[in-house]
BAGU-792089 format. One line per 10 residues: number of its first residue (from 1); their letters; for each residue x, z, y of C-alpha. Coordinates in pm, whole numbers. Layout:
N
NUM) A) X:Z:Y ~ ...
This chain:
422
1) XXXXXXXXXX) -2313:-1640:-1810 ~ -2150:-2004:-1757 ~ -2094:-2120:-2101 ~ -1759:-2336:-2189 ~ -1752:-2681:-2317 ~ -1461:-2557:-2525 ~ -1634:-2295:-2777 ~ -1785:-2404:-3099 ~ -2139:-2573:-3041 ~ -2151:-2713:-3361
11) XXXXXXXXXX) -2502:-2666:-3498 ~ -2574:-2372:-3796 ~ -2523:-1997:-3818 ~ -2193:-1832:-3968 ~ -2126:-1491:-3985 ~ -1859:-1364:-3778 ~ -1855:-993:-3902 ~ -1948:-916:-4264 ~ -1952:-510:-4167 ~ -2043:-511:-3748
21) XXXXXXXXXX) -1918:-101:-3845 ~ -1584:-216:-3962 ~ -1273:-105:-3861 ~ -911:-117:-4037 ~ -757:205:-3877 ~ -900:552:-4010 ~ -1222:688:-3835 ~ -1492:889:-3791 ~ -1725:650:-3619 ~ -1748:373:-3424
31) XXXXXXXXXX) -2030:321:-3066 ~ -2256:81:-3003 ~ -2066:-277:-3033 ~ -2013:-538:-2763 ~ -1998:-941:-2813 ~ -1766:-1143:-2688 ~ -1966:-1445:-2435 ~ -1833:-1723:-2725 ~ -1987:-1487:-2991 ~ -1625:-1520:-3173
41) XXXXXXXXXX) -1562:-1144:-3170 ~ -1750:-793:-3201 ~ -1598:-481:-3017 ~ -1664:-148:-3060 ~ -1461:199:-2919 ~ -1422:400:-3248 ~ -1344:752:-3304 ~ -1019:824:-3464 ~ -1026:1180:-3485 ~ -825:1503:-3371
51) XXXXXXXXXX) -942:1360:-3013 ~ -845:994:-3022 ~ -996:644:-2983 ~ -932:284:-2993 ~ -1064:8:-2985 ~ -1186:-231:-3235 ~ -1205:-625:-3239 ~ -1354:-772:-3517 ~ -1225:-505:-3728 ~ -894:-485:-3614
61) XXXXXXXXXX) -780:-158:-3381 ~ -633:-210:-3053 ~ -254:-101:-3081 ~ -291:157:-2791 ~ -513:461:-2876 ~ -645:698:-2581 ~ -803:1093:-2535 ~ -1127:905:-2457 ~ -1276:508:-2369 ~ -1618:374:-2290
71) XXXXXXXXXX) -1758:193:-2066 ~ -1690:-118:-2284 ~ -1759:-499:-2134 ~ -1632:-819:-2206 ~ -1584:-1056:-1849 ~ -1714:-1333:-1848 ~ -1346:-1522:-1920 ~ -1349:-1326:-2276 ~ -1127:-1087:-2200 ~ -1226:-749:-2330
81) XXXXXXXXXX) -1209:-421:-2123 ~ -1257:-5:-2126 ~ -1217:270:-1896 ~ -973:492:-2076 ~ -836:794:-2005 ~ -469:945:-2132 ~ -344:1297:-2040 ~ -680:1334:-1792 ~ -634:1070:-1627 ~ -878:745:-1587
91) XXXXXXXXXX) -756:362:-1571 ~ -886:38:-1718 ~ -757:-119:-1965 ~ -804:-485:-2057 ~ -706:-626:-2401 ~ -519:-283:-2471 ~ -341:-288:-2197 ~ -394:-30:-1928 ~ -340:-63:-1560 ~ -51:125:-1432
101) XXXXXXXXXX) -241:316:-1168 ~ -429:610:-1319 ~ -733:812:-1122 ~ -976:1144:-1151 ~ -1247:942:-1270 ~ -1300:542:-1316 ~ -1628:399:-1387 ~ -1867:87:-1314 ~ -1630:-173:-1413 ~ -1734:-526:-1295
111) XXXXXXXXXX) -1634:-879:-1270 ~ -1605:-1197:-1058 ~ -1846:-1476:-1150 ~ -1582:-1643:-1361 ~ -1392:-1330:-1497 ~ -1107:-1387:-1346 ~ -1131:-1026:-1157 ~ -1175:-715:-1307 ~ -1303:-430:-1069 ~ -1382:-72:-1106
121) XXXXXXXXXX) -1536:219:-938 ~ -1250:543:-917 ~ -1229:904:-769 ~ -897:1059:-650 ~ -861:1374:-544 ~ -1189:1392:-429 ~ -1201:1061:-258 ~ -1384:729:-373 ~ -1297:359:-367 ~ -1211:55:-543
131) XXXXXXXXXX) -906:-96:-762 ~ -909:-429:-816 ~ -692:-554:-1085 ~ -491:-252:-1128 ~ -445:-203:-781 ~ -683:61:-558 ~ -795:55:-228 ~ -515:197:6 ~ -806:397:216 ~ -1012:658:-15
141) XXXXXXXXXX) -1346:834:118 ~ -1527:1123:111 ~ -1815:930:-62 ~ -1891:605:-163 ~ -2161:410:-308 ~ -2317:52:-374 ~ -1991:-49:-449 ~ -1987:-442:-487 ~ -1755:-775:-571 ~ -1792:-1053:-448
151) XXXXXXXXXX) -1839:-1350:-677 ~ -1546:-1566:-640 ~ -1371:-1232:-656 ~ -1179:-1234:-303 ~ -1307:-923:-178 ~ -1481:-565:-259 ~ -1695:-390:-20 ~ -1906:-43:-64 ~ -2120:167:160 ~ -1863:491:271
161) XXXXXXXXXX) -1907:849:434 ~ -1654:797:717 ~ -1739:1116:911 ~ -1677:1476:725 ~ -1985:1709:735 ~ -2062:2092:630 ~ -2329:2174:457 ~ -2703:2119:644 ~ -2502:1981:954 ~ -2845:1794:1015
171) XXXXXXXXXX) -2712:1689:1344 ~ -2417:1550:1227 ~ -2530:1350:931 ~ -2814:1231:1237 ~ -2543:1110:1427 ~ -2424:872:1185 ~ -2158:938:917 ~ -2176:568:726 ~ -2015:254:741 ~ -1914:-20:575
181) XXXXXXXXXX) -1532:-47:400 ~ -1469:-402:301 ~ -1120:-397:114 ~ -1112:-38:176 ~ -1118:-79:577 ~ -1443:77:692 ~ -1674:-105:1002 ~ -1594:47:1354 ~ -1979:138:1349 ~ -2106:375:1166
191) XXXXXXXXXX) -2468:432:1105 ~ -2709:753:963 ~ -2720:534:602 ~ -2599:209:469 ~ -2709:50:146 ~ -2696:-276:-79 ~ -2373:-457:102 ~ -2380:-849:40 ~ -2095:-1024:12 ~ -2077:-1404:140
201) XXXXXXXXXX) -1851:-1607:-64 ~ -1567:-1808:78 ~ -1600:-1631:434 ~ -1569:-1280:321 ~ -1835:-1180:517 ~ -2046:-864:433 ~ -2403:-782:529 ~ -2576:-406:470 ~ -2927:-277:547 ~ -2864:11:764
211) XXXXXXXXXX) -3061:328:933 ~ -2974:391:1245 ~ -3204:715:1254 ~ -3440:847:988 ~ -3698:603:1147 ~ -3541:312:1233 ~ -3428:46:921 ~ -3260:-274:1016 ~ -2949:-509:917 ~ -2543:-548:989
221) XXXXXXXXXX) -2347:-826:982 ~ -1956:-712:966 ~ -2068:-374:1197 ~ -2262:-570:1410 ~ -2625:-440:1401 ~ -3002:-653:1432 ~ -3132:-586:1762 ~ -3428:-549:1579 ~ -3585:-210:1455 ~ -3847:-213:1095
231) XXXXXXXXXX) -3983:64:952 ~ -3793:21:591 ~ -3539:-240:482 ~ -3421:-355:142 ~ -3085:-550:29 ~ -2990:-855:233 ~ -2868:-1185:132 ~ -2664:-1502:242 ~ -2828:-1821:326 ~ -2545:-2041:76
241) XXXXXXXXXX) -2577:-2333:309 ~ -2588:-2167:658 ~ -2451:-1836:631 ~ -2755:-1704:780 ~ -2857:-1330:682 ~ -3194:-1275:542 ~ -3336:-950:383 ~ -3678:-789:319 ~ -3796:-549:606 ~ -4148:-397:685
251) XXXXXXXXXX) -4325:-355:1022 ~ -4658:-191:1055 ~ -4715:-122:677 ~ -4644:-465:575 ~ -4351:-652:438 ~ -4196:-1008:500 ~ -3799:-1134:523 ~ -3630:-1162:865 ~ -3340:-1282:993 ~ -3153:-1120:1352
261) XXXXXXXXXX) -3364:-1342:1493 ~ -3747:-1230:1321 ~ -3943:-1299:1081 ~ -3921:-1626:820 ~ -4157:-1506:590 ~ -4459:-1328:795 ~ -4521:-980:702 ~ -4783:-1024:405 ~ -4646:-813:144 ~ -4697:-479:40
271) XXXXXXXXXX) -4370:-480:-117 ~ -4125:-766:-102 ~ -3745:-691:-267 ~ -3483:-820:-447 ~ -3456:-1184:-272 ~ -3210:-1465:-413 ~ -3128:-1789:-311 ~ -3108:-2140:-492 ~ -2745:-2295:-448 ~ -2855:-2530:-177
281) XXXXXXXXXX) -3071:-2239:-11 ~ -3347:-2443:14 ~ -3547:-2202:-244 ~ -3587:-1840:-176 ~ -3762:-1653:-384 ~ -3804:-1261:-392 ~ -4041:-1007:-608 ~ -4345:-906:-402 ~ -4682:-694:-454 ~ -4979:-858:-279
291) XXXXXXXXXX) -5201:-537:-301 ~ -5103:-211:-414 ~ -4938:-221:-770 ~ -5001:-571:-816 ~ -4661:-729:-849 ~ -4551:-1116:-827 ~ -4357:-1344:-744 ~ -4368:-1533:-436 ~ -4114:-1843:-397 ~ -4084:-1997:35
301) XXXXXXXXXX) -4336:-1708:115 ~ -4632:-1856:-173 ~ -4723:-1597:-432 ~ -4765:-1626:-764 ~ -5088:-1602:-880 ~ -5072:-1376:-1175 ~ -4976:-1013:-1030 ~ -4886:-690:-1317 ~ -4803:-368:-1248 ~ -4432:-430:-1236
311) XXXXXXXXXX) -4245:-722:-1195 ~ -3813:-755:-1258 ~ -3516:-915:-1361 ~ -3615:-1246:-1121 ~ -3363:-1568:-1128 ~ -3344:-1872:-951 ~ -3196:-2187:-1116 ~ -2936:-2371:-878 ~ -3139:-2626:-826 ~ -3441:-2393:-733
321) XXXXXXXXXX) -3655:-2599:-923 ~ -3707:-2288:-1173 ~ -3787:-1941:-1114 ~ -3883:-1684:-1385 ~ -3893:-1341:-1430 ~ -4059:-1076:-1690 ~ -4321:-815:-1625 ~ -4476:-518:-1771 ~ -4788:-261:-1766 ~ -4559:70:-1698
331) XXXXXXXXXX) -4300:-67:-1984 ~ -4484:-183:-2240 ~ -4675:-488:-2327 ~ -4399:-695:-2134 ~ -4409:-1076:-2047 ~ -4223:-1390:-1877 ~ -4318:-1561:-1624 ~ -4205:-1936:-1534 ~ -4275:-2085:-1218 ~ -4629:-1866:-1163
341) XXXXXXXXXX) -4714:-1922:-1548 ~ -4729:-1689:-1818 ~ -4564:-1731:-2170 ~ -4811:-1596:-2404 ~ -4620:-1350:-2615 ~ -4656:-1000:-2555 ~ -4387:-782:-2663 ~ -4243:-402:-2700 ~ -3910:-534:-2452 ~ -3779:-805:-2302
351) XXXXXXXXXX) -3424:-820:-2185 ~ -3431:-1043:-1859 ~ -3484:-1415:-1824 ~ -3160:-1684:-1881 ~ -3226:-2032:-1701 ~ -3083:-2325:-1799 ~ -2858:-2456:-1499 ~ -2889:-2803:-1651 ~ -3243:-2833:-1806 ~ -3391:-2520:-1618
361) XXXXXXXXXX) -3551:-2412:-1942 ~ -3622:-2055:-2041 ~ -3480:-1856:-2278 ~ -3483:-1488:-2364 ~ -3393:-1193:-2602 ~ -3723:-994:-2671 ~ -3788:-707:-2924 ~ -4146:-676:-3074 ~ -4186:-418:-3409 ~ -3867:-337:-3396
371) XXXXXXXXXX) -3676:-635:-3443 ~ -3465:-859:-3166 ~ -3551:-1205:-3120 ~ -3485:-1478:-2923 ~ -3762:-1711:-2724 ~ -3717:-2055:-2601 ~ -3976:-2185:-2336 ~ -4249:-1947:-2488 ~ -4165:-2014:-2851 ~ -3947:-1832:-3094
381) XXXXXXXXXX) -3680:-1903:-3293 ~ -3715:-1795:-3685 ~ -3420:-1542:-3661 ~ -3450:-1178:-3606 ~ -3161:-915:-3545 ~ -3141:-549:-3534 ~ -2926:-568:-3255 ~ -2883:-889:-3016 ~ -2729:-998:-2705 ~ -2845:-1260:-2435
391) XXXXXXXXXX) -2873:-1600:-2512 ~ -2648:-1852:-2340 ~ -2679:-2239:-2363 ~ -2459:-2534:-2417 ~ -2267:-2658:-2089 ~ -2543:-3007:-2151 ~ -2842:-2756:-2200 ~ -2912:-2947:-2565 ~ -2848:-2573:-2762 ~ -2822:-2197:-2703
401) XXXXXXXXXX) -2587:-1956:-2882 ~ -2798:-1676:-3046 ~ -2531:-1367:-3125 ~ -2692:-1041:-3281 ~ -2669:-844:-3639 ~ -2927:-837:-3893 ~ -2813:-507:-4124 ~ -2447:-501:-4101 ~ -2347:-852:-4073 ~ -2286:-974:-3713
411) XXXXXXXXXX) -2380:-1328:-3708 ~ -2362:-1615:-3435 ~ -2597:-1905:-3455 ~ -2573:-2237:-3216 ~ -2949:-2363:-3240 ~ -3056:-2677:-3097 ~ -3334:-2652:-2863 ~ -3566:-2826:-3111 ~ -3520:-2493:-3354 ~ -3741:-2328:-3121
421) XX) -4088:-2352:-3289 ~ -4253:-2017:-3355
């Protein structure tokens, strides 16, 4: 989350919320609240009765009320959205106002990087896509998964079923009954599987891993296939200076990343996924095991030292000149881990690692006895919630916006840096 020079950083906590339950129209209940990225506002979908809901912003009830809504996310911009449904039929709607097109099912709603566009998963009569700010994809499919936006928002690409098949037509399915639809337009190719489509900013351009039979794993580039066959391949991503397509693939048992034209990290790895870039692509990191069930992180091919039984949630600052990620012994007893170091605070969950984009410090929300806090560089800030969301810092890096609420009240705090002592 890219924080904005224009929401209140001045230092101290004020309660936004005095109830976080609150709600001025009559109801029954309310869900599990969402917070606004400026921490100025607390949503929640609440239960009218006799089959209704709204929504509720800081108290106050959207003016539109629906048969159902979930699915409840703020974009990054602020603005506030659900996937509603009126007379059984499924939209979005954003700020209370619902998208004119209406569908079977909608679900998965996601954003741009800057919020700007607002994306969702639907189903019409029996056939899956993608709208994009109120309007769908003009070609539906059979099936449809791994559906993805780009990040400046100028395109929307999922794997598709672009073949029909009847039940246990093995041979069919063998033939190839995948592709690519970018926009809603599927590849000319199609392939026995595709998964985890990339999308390259700017260009549009849109990368898959791909089976071309149950054996044979590789990568395509806009329908174009690797000449190259591995025995398993994971997600690919876009070099973000050169355009160049790198993902993780194995060959003879072990795992490195290749490009279509071999290897650039050797085959070392008995596991190697979830790759990502710096800005300037000079760093690439990616989560790896160097033996089995010992998981790390290695950063231009090196490992980590310190390996655990499972290893997530990596990120790269732009620079590249942090990585982190958190770890875990079979979800529990999780930890952080900063550029091959561990923090030394153990705790019952951790939710994911932010980096500074200015500083490329650390922070993170954590839970430990039951209570949310939030952890700065390895130390902890004296606050605790019952329920928190991620920490985001000042556009300079010099303070970080704590939201969460401690018994009813839903409180924002903007600590300095320096608050950070536990």
């Amino acid at each position: 989350m890219q924080a904005d020079q224009a929401w209140d950083w001045e230092p101290g906590a004020r309660t936004v919320l005095e109830d976080a339950t609150a709600c001025a129209a009559p109801h029954e209940w309310t869900e599990e609240p969402e917070s606004s990225p400026d921490g100025e506002r607390l949503a929640a979908v609440a239960n009218l009765g006799d089959g209704r809901f709204t929504v509720c912003v800081n108290a106050e009830p959207w003016e539109t009320d629906f048969e159902k809504a979930w699915y409840l996310r703020f974009s990054p911009d602020g603005r506030l959205s659900a996937v509603t449904m009126e007379d059984g039929m499924w939209t979005v709607s954003v700020d209370g106002e619902s998208w004119e097109e209406s569908f079977d099912f909608a679900w998965g709603t996601t954003f741009s990087a800057d919020g700007g566009v607002i994306a969702a998963c639907i189903q019409s009569d029996g056939r899956y896509g993608m709208v994009v700010d109120g309007a769908p994809w003009e070609t539906l499919h059979d099936n449809a998964n791994h559906f993805r936006i780009a990040a400046d928002g100028a395109h929307t690409a999922a794997a598709v079923q672009v073949k029909s098949m009847g039940q246990a037509d093995i041979e069919t399915f063998q033939k190839g009954i995948f592709s690519v639809a970018v926009d809603g337009e599927p590849w000319d190719a199609t392939f026995v599987n595709c998964f985890d489509p990339a999308i390259e900013v700017k260009t549009g351009r849109v990368a898959a891993t791909i089976r071309r039979s149950l054996y044979d794993y590789s990568v395509a580039v806009d329908g174009k296939a690797w000449e190259a066959a591995y025995d398993c391949a994971w997600g690919p991503v876009f070099h973000p200076g050169n355009g160049q397509v790198l993902a993780p693939v194995r060959k003879k048992g072990l795992w490195g990343m290749a490009g279509d034209a071999g290897f650039v990290w050797n085959p070392a790895f008995v596991q190697c996924h979830h790759p990502q870039f710096s800005a300037d692509g000079a760093t690439l990191a990616a989560i790896v095991a160097t033996s089995f069930g010992k998981f790390t992180v290695a950063v231009n091919a090196a490992p980590w030292s310190a390996t655990f039984p499972v290893v997530t949630d990596l990120r790269v600052s732009p620079d590249g000149k942090t990585v982190a990620a958190q770890a875990s012994t079979d979800n529990t007893a999780f930890r952080v881990l900063v550029n091959g170091s561990v923090w030394p605070g153990v705790y019952d969950m951790a939710y994911g690692p932010v980096i500074c984009p200015t500083t490329g410090q650390v922070a993170i929300r954590v839970e430990k006895d039951g209570k949310k806090a939030f952890v700065l560089d390895g130390k902890a800030h004296p606050a605790t919630f019952d329920r928190a969301y991620d920490p985001i810092f000042s556009p300079d890096g010099a303070k970080v916006l704590l939201r969460g609420i401690s018994g009813k009240a839903y409180k924002r705090i903007v600590a300095p840096v320096s608050a950070f002592t536990g």
